[in-house]
C-alpha positions in Angstrom: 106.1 149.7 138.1 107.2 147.1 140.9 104.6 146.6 143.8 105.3 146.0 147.0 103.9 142.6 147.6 104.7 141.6 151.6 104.9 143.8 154.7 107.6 143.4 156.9 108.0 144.4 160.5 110.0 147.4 159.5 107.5 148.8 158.1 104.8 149.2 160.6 105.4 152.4 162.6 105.2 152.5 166.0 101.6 153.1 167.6 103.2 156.5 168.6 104.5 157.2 165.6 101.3 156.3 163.8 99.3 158.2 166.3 100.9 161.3 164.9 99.6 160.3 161.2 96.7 158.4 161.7 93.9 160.8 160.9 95.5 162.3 157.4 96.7 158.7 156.8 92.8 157.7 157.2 91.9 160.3 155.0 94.3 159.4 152.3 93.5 155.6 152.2 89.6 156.4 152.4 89.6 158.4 149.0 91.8 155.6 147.7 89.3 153.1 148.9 86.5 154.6 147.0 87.9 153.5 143.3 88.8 150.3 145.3 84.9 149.0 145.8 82.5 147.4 143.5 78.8 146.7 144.3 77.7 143.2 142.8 74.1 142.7 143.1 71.8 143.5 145.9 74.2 142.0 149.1 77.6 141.6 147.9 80.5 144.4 147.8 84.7 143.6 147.2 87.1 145.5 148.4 90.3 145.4 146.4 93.1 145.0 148.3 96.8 146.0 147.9 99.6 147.3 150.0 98.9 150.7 151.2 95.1 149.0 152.1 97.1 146.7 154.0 99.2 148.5 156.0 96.6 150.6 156.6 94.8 148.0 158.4 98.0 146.2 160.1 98.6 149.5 161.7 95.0 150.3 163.2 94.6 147.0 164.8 98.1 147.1 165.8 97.1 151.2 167.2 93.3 149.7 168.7 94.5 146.8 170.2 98.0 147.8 171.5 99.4 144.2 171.2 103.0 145.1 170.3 105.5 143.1 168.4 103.5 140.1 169.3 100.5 141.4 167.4 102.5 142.5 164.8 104.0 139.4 163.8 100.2 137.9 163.9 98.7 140.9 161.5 101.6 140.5 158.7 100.7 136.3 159.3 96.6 137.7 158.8 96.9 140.0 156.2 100.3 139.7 154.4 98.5 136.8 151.5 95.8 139.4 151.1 98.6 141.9 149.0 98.5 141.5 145.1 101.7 139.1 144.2 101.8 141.2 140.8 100.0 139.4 138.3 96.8 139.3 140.3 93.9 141.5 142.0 92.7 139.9 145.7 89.6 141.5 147.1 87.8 140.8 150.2 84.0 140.5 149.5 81.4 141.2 151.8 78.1 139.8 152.1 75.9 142.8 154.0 72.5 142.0 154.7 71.2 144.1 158.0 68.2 141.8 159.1 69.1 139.0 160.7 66.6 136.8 159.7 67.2 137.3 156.1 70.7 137.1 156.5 70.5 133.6 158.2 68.3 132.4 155.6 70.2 134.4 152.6 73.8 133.2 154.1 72.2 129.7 154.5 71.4 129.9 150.5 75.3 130.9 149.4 77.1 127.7 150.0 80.5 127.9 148.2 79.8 131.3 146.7 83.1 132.2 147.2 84.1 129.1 144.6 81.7 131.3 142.0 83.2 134.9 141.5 85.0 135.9 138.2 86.7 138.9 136.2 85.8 138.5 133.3 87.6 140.8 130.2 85.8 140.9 126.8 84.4 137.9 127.6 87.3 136.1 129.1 86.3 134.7 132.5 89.3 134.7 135.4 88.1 132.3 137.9 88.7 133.7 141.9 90.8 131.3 143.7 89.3 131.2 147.3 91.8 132.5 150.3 92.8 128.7 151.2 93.6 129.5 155.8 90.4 128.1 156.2 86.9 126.8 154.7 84.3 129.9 154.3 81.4 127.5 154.2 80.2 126.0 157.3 79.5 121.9 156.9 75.9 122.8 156.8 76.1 124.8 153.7 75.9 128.5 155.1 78.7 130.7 153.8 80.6 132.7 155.6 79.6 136.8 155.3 83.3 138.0 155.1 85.5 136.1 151.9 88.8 136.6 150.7 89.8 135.9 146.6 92.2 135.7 144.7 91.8 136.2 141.0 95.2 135.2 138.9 95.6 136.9 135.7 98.1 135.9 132.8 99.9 138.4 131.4 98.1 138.9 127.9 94.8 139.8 130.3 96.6 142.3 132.5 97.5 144.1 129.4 93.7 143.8 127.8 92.6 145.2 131.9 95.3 147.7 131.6 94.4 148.9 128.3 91.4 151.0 129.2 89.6 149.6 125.8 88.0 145.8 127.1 85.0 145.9 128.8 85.7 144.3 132.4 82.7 142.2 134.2 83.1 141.4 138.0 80.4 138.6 139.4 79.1 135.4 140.4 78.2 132.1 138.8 76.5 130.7 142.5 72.8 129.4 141.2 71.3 131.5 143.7 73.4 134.6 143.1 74.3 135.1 139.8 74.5 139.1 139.4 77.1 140.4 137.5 78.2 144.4 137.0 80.8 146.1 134.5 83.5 147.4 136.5 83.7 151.1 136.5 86.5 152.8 134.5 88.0 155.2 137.4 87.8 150.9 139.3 89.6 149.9 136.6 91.9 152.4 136.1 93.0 152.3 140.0 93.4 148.3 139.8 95.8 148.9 136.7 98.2 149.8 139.3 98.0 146.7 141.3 99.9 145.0 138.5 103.8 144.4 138.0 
C-alpha cells in the first residue's frame, strides 16, 4: 500500500470547511493516536508520526491561529519532513517532567539524547537520525524537551517489523538515560502501515 508522504496546499481545507469536521476529525485521529505512543522510561514518550497525524495538526494551527495561505505554506515547510518517506517511521519524542527544577537539572543531564534512540528488531539496532532544521542541544549541553527522529529502515527490517513474529525494542543508548521497552503489538501493528 502507497503512503502519502507530503501535504500539499490542496489538501488542507478551509478553516470553514474544517470547522464543520473538526470535532469527529479530533475524535478519529485521537483513537488513532493511542497505538501511535510508546512510554520509554520514566520522562520520555514518542509520538509516531505519519500523514493523517500531520494534517491533523497543519489544520488546527491553521483553524487556532487563522493565518491563511501564508500560514499554510509555513505549516507544510514545519511539518511536511515529519511524514514517513516509506521506508521509515519518524516520531516526535517528548521529554515531560512537571517540576521545574528537576526538569532544568534532568534536561541539563540529556545532552545529545536525541543522537541515542533506536528500534531495535530481534536484536537488530536502527539508529534514529535526528530532525537536522536545527540543533536540539543547547551549547551548554541541556537538550531540548520536544525532538524530532527519524529512524530509516531497509527493506529486509520492514518485513521482520511487519511480520508480527520479531520482537521490536524502542530506546536510548544516552549514559544517563538508557531505558529501553518492547513495543506493544497493537504499536506495532499500527506502524506496519506506515510503510510502502
Amino acid at each position: 500500500m502507497n503512503q502519502k508522504h507530503n501535504l500539499t496546499p490542496g489538501d488542507i481545507l478551509t478553516p470553514e470547511e474544517y470547522g464543520k469536521i473538526r470535532m469527529e476529525s479530533r475524535k478519529k485521529i485521537s483513537e488513532r493516536k493511542r497505538n501511535r505512543r510508546v512510554d520509554v522510561g520514566p520522562y520520555v514518550t514518542f509520538y509516531f508520526e505519519n500523514y493523517e497525524t500531520m494534517w491533523c495538526q497543519v489544520h488546527e494551527m491553521v483553524y487556532i491561529e487563522k493565518g491563511g495561505a501564508e500560514q499554510v505554506k509555513q505549516e507544510l515547510e514545519a511539518y511536511n519532513p515529519l511524514i514517513p518517506k516509506g521506508q521509515e517511521l519518524v516520531a516526535t519524542f517528548m521529554i515531560e517532567i512537571d517540576d521545574p527544577a528537576r526538569r532544568k537539572y534532568i534536561l541539563g543531564s540529556l545532552g545529545g539524547v536525541e543522537e541515542s534512540a533506536f528500534i531495535s528488531i530481534s536484536g537488530e539496532r536502527i539508529m534514529g537520525a535526528p530532525e537536522a532544521d536545527q540543533d536540539r542541544t543547547r551549547s551548554d549541553g541541556k537538550a531540548s524537551a520536544v525532538q524530532f527522529v527519524h529512524f530509516p529502515f531497509t527493506r529486509p527490517q520492514i518485513e521482520a517489523f511487519r511480520s508480527g513474529i520479531a520482537q521490536v525494542i524502542i530506546g536510548f543508548t544516552h549514559p544517563a538515560y538508557g531505558h529501553m521497552t518492547i513495543l506493544p503489538e497493537p504499536v506495532r501493528a499500527e506502524l506496519a502501515g506506515d510503510f510502502d
